[in-house]
C-alpha positions in Angstrom: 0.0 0.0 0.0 1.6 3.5 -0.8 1.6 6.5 1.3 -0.8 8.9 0.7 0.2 12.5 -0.6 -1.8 15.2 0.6 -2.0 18.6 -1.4 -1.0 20.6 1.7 2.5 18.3 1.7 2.7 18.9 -2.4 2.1 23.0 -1.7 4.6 22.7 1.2 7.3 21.5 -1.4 6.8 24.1 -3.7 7.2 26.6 -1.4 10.1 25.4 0.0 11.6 25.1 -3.3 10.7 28.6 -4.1 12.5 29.9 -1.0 15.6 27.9 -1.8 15.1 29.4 -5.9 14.8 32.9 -4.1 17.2 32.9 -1.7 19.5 31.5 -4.4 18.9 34.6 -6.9 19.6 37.0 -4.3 22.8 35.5 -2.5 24.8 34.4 -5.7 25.0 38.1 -7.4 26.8 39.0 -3.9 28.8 35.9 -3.6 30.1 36.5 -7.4 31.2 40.2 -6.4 32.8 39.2 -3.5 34.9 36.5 -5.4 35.6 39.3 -8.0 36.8 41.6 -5.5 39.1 39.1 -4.1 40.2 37.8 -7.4 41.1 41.5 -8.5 42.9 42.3 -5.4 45.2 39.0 -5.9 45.7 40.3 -9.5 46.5 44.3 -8.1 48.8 42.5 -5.6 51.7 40.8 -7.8 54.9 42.5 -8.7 54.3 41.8 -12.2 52.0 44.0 -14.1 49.3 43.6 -16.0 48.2 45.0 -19.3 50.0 46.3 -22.3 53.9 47.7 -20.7 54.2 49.7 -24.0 50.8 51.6 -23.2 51.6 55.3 -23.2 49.4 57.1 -21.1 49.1 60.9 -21.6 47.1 63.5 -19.7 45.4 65.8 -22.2 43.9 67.9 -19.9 47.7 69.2 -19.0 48.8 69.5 -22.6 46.0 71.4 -24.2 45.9 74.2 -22.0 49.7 74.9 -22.2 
């Protein structure tokens, strides 16, 4: 003989699973900017650079009003 399901037990579920959904769509946006923070301090940290080395950067602000 099987157990009987009861649609209170069925709507219980649901709602549990839409917590979980909701709880999930809130706390992984945060979790992802926290690991890119980290991962971008790690990369700020090293000795070596990053980027293009032969990159000239010029302020034109300085230079046009000369």
């Amino acid at each position: 003989m099987r157990p009987k399901k009861s649609w209170v037990d069925f709507f219980l579920y649901l709602g549990r699973v839409f917590v979980l959904l909701i709880i999930l769509a809130v706390l992984l946006p945060k979790l992802v900017a926290v690991c890119n923070s980290l991962m971008s301090s790690m990369l700020h940290n090293e000795k070596n650079p990053h980027g293009n080395p032969l990159r000239v950067e010029i302020n034109l602000s300085r230079e046009i009003n000369i």
